[in-house]
N, C-alpha and C positions, 0 to 999 in steps of 0.2 A: 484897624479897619481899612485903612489906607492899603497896608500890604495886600489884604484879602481882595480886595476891589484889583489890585494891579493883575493881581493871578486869573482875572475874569477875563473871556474871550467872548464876543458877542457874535452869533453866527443867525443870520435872520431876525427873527423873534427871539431866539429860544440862546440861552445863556451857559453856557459850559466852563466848568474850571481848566487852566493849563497847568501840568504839571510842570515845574523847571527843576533839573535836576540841579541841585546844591553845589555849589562852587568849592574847592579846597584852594584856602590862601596859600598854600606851599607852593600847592600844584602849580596856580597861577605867576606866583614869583619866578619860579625855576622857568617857565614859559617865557616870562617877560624879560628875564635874563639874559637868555639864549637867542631872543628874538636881538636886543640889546646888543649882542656883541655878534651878531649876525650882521646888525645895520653898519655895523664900526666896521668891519673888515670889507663891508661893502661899498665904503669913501662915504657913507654919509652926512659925516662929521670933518672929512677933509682929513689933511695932516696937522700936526700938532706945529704953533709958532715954536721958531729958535728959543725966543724967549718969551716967560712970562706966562708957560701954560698952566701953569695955578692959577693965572685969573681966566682959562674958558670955561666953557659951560660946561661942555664934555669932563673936564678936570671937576669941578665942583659937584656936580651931577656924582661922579664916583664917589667922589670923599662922603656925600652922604647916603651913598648908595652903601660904603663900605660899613661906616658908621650906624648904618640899621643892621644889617649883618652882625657885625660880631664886633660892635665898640665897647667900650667899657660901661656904657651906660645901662642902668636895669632897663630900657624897654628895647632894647637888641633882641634878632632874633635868637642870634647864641646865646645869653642870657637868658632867654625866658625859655629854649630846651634845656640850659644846663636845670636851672630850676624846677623843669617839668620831671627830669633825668633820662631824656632822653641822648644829651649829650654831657658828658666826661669832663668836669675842668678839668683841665691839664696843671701839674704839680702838686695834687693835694686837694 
């Protein structure tokens, strides 16, 4: 009921539905990616320390940015197209 209420737009008196077109999560990652390493070539994030860039944020941020992508773990995105089969394990 909650969702139906939020899709309501109140114009005077008189009460109209808003249509929102439906979001695709791919779409939106590939967006937030691009946008992502937009901000990094843009100095957002600075330069990397001599040492110790395993512990910035920008470094940790990747690692699980990589690890949703394509980790070995079953809730990856490459794991759950190899599983849909949209993507090919490689070797068998």
């Amino acid at each position: 009921m909650q969702q139906a209420v939020s899709r309501l737009q109140v114009k005077g008196s008189a009460v109209t539905a808003v249509t929102t077109k439906p979001t695709d999560p791919l779409t939106d990652a590939l967006t937030a990616i691009r946008a992502g390493a937009q901000a990094v070539s843009a100095g957002r994030y600075g330069k990397a320390p001599a040492e110790g860039v395993r512990n910035t944020r920008a470094y940790k941020l990747w690692a699980q940015l990589f690890d949703a992508m394509q980790g070995e773990a079953e809730g990856s995105l490459l794991r759950a197209l190899q599983a849909s089969g949209f993507v090919k394990k490689r070797g068998g």
